[in-house]
N, CA, C and O atoms as a CHARMM CRD file, in Angstrom:
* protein
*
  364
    1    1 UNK  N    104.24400  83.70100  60.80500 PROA 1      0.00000
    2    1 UNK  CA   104.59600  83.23800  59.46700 PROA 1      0.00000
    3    1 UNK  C    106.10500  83.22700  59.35100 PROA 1      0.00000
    4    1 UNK  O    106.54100  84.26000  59.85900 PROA 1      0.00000
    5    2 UNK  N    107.06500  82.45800  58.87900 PROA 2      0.00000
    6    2 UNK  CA   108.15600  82.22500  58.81500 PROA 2      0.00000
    7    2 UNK  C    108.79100  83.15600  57.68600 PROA 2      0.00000
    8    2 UNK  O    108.30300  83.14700  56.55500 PROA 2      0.00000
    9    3 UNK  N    109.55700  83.72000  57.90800 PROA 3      0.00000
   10    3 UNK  CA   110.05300  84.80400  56.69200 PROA 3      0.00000
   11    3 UNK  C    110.40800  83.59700  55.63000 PROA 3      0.00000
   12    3 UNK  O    109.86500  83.96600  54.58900 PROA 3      0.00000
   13    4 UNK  N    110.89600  82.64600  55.44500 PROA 4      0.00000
   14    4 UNK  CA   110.84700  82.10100  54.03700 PROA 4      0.00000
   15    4 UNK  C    109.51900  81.50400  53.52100 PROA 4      0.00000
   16    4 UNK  O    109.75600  80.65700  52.66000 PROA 4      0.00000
   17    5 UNK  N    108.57600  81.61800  53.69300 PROA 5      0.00000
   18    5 UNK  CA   107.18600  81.26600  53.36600 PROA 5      0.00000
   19    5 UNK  C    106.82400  82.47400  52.56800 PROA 5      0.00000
   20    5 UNK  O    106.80800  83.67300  52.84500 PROA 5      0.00000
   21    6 UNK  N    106.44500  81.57200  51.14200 PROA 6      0.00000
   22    6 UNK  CA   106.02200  82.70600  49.92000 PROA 6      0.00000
   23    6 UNK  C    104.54000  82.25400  50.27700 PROA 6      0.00000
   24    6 UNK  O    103.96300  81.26800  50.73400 PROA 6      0.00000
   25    7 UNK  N    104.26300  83.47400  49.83300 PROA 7      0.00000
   26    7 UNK  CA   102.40700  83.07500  49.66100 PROA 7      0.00000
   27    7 UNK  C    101.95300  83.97800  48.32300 PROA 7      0.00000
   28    7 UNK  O    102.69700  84.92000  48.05000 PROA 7      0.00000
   29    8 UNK  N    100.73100  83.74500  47.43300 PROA 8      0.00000
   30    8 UNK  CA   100.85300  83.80000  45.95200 PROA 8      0.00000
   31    8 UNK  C     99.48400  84.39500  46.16300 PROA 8      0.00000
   32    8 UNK  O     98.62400  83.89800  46.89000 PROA 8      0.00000
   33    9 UNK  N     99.33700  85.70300  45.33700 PROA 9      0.00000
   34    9 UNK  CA    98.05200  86.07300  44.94500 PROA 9      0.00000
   35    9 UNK  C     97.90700  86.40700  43.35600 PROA 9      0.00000
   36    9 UNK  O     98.73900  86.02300  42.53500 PROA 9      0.00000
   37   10 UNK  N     96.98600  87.01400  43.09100 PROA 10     0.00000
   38   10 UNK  CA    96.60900  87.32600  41.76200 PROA 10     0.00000
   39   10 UNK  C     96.16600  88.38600  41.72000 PROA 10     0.00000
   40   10 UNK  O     95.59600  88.80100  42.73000 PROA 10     0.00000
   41   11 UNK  N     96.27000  89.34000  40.38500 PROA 11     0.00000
   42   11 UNK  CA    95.89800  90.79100  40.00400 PROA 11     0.00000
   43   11 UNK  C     94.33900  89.95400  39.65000 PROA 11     0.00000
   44   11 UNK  O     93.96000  88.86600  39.21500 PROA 11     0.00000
   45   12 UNK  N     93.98800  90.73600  39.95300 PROA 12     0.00000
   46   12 UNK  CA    92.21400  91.00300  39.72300 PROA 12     0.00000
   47   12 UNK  C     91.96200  91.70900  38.12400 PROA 12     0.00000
   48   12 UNK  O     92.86400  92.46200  37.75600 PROA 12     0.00000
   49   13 UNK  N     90.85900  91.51600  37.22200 PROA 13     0.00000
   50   13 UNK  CA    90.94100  92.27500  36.07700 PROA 13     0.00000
   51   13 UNK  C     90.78600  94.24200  36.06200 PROA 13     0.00000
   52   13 UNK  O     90.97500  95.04800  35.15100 PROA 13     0.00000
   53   14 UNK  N     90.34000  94.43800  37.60000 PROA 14     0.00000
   54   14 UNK  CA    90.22100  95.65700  38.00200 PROA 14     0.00000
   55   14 UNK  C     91.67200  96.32100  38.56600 PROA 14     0.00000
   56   14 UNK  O     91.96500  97.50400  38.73900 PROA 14     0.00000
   57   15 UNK  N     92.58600  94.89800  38.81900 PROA 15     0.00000
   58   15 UNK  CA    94.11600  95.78300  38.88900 PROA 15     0.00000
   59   15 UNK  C     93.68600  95.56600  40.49300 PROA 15     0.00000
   60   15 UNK  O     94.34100  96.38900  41.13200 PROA 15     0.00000
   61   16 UNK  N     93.05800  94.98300  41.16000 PROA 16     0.00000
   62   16 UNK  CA    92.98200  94.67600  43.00000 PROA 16     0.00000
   63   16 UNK  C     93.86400  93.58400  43.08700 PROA 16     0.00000
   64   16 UNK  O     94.08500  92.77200  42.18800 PROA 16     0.00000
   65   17 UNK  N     94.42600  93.60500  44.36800 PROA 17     0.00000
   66   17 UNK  CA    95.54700  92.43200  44.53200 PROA 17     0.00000
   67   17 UNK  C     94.55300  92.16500  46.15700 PROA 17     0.00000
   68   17 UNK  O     94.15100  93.07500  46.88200 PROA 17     0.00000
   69   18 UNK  N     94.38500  90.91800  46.35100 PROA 18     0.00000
   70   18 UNK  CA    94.02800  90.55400  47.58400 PROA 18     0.00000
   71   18 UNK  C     95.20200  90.25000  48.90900 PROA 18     0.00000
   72   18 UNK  O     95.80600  89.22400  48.59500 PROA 18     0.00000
   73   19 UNK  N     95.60200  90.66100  49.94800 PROA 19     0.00000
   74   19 UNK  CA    96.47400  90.68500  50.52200 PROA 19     0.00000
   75   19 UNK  C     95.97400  89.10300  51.34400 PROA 19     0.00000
   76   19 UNK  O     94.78000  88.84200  51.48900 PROA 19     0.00000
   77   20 UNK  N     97.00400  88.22000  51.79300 PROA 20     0.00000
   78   20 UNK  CA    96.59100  87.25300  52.83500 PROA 20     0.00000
   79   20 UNK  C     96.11300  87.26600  53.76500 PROA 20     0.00000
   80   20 UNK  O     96.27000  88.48600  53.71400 PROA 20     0.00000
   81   21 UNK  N     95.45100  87.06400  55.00800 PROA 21     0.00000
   82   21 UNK  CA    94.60500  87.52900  55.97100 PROA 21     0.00000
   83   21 UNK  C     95.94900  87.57400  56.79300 PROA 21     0.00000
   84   21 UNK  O     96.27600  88.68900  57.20100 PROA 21     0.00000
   85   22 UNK  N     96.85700  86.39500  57.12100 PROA 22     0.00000
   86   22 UNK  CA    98.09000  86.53800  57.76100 PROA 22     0.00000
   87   22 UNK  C     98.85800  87.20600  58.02500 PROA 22     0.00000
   88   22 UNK  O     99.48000  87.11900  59.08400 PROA 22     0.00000
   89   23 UNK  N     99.10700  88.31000  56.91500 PROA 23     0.00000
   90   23 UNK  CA    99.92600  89.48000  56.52100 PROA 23     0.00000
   91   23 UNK  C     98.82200  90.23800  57.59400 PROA 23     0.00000
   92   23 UNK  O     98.96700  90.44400  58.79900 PROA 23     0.00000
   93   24 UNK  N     97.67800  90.57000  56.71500 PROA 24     0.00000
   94   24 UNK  CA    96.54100  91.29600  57.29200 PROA 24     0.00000
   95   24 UNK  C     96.63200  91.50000  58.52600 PROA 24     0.00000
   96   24 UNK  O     97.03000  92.57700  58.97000 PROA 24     0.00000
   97   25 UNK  N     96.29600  90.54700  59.23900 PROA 25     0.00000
   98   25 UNK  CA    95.92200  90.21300  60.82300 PROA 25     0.00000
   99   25 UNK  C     97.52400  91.17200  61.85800 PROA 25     0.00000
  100   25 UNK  O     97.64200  92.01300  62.74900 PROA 25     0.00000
  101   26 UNK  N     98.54100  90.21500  60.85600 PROA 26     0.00000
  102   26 UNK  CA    99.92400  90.41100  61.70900 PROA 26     0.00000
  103   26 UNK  C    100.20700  92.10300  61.40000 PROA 26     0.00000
  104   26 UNK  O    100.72000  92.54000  62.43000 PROA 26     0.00000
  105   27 UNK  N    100.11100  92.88100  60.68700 PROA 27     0.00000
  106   27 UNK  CA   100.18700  93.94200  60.16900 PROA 27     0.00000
  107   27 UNK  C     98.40800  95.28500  60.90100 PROA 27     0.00000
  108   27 UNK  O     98.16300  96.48900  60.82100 PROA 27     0.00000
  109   28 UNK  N     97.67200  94.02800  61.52500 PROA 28     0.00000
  110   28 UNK  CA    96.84800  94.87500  61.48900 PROA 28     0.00000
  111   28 UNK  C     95.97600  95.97700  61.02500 PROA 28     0.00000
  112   28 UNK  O     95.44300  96.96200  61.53600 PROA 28     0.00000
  113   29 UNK  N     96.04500  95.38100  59.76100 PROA 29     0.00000
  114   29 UNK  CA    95.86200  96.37300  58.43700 PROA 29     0.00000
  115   29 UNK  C     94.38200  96.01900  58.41600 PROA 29     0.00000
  116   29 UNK  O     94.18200  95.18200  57.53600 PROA 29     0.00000
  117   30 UNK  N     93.25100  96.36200  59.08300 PROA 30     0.00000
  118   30 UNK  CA    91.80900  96.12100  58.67700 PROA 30     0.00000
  119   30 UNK  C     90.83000  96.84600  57.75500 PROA 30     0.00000
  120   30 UNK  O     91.14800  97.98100  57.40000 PROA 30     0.00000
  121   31 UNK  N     89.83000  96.39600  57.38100 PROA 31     0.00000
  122   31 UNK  CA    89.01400  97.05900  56.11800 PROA 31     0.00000
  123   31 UNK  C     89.17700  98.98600  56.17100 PROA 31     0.00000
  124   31 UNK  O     89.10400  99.66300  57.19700 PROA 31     0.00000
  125   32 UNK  N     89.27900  99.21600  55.54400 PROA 32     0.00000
  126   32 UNK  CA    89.48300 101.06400  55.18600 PROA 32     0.00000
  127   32 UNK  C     90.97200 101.08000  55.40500 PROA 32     0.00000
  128   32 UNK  O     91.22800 102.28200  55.32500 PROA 32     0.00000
  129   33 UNK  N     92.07800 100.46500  55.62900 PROA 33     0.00000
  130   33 UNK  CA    93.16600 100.87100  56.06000 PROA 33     0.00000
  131   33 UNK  C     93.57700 101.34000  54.93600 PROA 33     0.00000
  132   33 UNK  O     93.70800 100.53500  54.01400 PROA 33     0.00000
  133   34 UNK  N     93.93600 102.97300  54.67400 PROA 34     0.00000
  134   34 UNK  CA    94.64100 103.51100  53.61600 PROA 34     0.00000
  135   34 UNK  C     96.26200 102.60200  53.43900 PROA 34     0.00000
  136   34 UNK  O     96.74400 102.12000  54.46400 PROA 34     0.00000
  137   35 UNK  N     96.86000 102.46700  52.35400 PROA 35     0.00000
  138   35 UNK  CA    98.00000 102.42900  52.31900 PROA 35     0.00000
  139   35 UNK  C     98.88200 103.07800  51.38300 PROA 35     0.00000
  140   35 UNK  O     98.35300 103.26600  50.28800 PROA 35     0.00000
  141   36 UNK  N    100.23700 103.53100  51.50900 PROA 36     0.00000
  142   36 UNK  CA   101.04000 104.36700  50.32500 PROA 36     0.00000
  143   36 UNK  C    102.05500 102.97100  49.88100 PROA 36     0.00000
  144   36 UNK  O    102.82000 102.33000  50.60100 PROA 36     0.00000
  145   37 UNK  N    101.72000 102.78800  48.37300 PROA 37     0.00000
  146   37 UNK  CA   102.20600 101.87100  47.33600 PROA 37     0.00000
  147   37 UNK  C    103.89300 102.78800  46.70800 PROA 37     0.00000
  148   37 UNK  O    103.97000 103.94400  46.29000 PROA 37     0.00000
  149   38 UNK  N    105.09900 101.70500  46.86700 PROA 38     0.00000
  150   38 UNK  CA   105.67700 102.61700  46.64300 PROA 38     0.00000
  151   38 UNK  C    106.93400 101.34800  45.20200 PROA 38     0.00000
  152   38 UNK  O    107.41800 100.21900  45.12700 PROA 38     0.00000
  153   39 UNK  N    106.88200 102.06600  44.76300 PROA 39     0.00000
  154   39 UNK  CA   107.51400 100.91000  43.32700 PROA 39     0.00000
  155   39 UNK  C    109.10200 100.91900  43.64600 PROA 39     0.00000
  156   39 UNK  O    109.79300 101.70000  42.99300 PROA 39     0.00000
  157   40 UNK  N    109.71400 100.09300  44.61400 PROA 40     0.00000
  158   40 UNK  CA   110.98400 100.01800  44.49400 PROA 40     0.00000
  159   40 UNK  C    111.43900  98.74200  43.34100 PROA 40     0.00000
  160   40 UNK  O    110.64300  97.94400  42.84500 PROA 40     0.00000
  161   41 UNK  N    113.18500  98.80900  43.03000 PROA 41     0.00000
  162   41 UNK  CA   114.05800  97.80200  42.57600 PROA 41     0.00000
  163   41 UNK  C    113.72100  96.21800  42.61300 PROA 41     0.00000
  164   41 UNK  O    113.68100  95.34600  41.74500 PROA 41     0.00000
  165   42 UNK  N    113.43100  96.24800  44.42600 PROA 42     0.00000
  166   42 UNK  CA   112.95900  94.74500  44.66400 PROA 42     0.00000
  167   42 UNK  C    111.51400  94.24700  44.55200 PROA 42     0.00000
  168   42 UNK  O    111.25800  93.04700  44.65800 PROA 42     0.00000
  169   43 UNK  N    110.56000  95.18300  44.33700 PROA 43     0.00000
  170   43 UNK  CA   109.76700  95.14500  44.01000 PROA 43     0.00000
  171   43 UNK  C    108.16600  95.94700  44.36200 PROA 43     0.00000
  172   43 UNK  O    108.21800  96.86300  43.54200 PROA 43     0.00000
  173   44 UNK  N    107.11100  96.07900  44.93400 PROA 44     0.00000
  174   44 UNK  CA   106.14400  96.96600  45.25700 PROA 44     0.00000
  175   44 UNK  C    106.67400  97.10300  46.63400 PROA 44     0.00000
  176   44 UNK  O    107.53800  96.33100  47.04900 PROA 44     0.00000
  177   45 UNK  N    106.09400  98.23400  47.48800 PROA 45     0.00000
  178   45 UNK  CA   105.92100  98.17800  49.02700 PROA 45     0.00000
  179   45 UNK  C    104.91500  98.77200  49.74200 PROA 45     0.00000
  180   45 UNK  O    104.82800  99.99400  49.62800 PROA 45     0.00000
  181   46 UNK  N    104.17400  98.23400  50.41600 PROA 46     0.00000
  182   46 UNK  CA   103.20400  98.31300  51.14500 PROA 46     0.00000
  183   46 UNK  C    102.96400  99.07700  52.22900 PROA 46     0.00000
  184   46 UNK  O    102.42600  98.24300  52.95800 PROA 46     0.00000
  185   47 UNK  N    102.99600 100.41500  53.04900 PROA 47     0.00000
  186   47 UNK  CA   103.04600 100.93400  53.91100 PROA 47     0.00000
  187   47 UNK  C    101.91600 101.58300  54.61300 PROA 47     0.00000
  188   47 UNK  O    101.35900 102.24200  53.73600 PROA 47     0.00000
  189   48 UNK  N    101.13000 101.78800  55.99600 PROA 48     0.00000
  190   48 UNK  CA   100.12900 102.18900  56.29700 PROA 48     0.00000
  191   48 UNK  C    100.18700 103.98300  55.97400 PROA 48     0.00000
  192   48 UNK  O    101.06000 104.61300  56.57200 PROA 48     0.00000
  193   49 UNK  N     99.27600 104.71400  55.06500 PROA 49     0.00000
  194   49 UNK  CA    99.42900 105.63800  55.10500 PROA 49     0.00000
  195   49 UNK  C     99.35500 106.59000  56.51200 PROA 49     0.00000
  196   49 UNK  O     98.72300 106.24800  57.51100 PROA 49     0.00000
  197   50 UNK  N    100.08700 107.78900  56.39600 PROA 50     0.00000
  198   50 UNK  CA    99.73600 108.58400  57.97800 PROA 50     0.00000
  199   50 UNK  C     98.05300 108.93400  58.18400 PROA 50     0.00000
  200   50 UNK  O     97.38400 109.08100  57.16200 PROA 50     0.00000
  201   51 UNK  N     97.64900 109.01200  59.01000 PROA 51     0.00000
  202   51 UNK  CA    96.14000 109.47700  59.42900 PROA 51     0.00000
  203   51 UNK  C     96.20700 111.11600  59.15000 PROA 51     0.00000
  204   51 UNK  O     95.10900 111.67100  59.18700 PROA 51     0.00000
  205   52 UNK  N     97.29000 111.91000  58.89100 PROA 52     0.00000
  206   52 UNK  CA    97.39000 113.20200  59.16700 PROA 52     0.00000
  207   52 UNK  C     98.51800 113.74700  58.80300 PROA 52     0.00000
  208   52 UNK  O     99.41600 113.33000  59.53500 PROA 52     0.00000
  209   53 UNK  N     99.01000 114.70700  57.77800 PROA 53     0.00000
  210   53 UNK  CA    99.86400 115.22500  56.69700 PROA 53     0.00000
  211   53 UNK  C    100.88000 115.98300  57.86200 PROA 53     0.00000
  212   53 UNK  O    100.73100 116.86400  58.70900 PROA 53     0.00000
  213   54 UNK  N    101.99000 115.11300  57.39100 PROA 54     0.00000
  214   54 UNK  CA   103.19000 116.03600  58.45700 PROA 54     0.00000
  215   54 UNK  C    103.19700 117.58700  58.06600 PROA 54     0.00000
  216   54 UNK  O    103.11000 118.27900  57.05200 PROA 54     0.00000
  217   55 UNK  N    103.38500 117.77200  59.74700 PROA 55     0.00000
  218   55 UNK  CA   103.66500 119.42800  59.74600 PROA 55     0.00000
  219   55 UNK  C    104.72800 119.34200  60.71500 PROA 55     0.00000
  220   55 UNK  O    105.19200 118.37300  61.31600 PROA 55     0.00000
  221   56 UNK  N    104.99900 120.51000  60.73300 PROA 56     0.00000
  222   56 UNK  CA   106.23800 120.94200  61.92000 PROA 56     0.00000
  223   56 UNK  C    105.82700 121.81300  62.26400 PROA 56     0.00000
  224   56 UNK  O    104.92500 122.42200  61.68900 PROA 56     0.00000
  225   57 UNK  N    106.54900 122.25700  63.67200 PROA 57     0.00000
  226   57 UNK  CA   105.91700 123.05300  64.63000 PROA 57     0.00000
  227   57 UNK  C    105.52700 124.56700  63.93700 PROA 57     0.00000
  228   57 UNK  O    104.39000 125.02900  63.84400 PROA 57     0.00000
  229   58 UNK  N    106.82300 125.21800  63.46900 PROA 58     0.00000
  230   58 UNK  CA   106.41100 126.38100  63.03400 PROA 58     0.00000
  231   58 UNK  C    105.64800 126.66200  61.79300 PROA 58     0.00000
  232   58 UNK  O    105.77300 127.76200  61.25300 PROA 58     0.00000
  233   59 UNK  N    104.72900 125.59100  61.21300 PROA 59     0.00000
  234   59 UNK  CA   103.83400 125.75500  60.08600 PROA 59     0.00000
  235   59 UNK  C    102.23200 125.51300  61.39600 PROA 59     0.00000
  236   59 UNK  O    101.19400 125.02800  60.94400 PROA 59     0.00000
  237   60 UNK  N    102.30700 125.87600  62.73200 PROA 60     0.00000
  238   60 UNK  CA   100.84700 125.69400  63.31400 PROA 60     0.00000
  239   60 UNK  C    101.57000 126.58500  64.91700 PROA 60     0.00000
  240   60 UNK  O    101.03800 126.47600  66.02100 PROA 60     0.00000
  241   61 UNK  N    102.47000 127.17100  64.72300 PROA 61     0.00000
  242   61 UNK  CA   102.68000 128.52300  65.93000 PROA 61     0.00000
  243   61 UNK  C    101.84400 129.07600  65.64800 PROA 61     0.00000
  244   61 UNK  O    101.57600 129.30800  64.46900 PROA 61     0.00000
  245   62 UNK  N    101.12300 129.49000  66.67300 PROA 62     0.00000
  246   62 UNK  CA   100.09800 130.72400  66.38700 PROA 62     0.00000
  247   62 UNK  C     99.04200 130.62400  65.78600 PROA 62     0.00000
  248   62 UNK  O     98.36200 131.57800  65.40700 PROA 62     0.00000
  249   63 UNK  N     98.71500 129.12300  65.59100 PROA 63     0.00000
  250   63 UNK  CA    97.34900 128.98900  64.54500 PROA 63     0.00000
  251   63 UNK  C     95.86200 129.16100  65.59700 PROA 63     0.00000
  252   63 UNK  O     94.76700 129.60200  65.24700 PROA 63     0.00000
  253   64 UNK  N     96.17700 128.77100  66.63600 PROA 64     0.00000
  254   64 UNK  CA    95.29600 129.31300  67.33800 PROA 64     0.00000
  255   64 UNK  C     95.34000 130.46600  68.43600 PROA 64     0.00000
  256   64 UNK  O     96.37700 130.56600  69.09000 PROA 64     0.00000
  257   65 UNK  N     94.06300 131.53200  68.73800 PROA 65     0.00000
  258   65 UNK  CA    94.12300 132.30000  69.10300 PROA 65     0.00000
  259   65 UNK  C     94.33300 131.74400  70.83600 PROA 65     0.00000
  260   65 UNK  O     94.08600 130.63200  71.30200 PROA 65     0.00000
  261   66 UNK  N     94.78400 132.76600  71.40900 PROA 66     0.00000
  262   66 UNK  CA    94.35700 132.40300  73.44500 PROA 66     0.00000
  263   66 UNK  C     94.93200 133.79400  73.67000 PROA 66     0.00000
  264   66 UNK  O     95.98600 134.33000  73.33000 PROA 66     0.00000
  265   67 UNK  N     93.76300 134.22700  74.43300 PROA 67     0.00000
  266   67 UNK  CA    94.29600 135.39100  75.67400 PROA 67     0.00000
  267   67 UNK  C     93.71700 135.42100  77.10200 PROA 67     0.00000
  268   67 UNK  O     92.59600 135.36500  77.60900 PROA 67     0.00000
  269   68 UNK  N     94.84400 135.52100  77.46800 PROA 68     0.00000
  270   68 UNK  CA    94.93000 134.99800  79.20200 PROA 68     0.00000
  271   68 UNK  C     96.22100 134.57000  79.14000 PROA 68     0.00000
  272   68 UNK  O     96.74800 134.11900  78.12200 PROA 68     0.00000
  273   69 UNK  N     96.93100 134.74600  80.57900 PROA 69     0.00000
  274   69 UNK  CA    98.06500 134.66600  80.75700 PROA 69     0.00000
  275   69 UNK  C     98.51300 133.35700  80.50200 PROA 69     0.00000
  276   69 UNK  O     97.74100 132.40600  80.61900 PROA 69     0.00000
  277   70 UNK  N     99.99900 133.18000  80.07600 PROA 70     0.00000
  278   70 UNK  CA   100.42600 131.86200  79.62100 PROA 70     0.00000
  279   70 UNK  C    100.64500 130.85700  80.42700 PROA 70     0.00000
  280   70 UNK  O    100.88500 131.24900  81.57000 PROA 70     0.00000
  281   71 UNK  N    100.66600 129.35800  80.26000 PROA 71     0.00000
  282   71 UNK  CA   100.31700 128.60500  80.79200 PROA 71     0.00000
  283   71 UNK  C    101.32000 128.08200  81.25300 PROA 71     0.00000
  284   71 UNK  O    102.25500 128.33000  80.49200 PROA 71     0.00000
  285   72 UNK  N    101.85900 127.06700  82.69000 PROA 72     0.00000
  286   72 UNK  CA   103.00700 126.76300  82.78200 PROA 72     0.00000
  287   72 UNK  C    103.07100 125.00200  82.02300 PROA 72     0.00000
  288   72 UNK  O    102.24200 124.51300  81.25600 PROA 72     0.00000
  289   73 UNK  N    104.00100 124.52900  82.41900 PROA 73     0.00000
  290   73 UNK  CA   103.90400 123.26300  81.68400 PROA 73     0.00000
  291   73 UNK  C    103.53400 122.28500  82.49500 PROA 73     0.00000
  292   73 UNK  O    103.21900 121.17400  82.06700 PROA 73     0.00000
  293   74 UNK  N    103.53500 122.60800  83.77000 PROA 74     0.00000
  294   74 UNK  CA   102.51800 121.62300  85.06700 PROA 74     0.00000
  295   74 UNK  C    101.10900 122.04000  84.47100 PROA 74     0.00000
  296   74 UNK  O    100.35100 121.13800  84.11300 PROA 74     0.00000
  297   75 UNK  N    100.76200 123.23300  84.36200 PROA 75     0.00000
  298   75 UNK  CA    99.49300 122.88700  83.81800 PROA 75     0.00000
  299   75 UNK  C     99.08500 122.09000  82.68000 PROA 75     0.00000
  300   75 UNK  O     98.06500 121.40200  82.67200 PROA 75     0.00000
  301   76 UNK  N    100.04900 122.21600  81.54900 PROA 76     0.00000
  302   76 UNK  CA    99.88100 121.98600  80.39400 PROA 76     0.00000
  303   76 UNK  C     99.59800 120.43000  80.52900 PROA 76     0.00000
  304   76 UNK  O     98.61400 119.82200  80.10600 PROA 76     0.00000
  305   77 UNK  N    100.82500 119.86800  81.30100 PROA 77     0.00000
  306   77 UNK  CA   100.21400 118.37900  81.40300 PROA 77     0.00000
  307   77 UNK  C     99.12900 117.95100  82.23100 PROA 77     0.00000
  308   77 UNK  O     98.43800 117.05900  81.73900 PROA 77     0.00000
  309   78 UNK  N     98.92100 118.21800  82.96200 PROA 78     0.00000
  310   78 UNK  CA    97.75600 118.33900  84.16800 PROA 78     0.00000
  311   78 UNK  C     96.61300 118.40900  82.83200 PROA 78     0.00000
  312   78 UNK  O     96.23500 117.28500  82.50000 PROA 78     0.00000
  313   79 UNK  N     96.16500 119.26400  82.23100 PROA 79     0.00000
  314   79 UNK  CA    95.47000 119.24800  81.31700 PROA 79     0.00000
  315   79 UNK  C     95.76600 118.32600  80.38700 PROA 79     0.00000
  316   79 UNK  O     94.72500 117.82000  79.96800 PROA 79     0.00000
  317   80 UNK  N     96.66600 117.91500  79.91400 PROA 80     0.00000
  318   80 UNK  CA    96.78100 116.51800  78.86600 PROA 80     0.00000
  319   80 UNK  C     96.26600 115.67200  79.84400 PROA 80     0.00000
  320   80 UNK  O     95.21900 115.27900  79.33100 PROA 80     0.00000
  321   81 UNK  N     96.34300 115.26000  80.71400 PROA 81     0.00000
  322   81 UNK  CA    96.37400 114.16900  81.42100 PROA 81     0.00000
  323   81 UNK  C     94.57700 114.44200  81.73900 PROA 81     0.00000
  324   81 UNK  O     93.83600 113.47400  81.57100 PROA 81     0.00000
  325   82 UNK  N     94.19300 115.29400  82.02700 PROA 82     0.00000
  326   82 UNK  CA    92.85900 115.41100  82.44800 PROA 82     0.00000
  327   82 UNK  C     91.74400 114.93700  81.43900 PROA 82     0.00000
  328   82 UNK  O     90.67100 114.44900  81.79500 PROA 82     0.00000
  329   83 UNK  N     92.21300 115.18300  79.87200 PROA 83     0.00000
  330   83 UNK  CA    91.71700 114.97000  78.80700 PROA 83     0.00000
  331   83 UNK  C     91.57200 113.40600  78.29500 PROA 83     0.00000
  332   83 UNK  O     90.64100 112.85300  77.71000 PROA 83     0.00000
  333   84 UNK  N     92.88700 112.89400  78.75500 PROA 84     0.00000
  334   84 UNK  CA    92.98100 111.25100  78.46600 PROA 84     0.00000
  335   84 UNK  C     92.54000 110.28600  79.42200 PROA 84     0.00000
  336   84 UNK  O     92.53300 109.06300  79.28000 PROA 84     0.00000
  337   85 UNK  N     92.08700 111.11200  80.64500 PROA 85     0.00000
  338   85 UNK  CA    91.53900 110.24100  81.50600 PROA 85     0.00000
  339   85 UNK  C     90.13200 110.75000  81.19700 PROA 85     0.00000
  340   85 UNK  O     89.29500 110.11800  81.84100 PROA 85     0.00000
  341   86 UNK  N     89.56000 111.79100  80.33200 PROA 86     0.00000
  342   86 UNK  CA    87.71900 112.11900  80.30700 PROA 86     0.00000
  343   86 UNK  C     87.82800 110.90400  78.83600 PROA 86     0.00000
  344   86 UNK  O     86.93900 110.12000  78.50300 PROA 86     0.00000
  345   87 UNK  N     88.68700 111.01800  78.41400 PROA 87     0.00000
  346   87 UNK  CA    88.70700 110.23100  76.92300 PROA 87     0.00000
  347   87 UNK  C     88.24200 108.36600  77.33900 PROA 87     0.00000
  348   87 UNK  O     87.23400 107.69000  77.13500 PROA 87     0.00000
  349   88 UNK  N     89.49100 108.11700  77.94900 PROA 88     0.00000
  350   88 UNK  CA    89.77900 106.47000  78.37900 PROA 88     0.00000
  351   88 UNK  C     87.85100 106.45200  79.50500 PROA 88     0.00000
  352   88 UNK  O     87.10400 105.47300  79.49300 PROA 88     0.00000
  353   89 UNK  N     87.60500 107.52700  80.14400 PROA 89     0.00000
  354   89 UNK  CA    86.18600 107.06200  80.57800 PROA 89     0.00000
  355   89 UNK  C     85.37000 106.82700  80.24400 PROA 89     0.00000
  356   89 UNK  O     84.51200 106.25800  80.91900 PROA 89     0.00000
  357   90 UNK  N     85.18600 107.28800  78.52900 PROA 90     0.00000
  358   90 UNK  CA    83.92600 107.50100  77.60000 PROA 90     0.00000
  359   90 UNK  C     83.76400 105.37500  77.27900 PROA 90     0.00000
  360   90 UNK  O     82.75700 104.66700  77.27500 PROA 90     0.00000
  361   91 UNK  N     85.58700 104.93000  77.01000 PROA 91     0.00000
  362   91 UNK  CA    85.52200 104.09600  76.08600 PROA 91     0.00000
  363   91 UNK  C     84.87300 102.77900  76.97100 PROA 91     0.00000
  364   91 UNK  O     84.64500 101.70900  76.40700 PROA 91     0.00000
């Protein structure tokens, strides 16, 4: 779609705005896609909400238990990696 190409919708009497499939498609925004509505100057904005509420590291140190000696970081990836290849086999 050419950035100077307007395209025109309408408020619904329920206050729904239908988005273009174009936007849609190019944005990849498909049916259930949450989004955060945000009211700027120039006008609404449209953003995919996160799947999952930021945290930072030290609000989930220690949230889970483990005993047994600590792990090195060859393992650690060795195990990431072991997980995304049982994952990518399922699909």
């Amino acid at each position: 779609m050419a950035a100077a190409e307007k395209l025109v919708t309408t408020v619904s009497t329920k206050g729904q705005v239908i988005l273009p499939s174009s936007i849609r498609k190019r944005r990849e925004w498909d049916v259930g896609t949450r989004l955060l509505v945000e009211d700027t100057p120039e006008g609404v904005l449209l953003k995919p909400a996160p799947v999952f509420a930021e945290t930072r590291p030290e609000d989930v140190f220690g949230s889970l238990r483990y005993s047994g000696r600590p792990k090195t970081l060859e393992e650690m990836d060795a195990g990431v990696l072991a997980e995304a290849r049982r994952r990518h086999a399922r699909d």
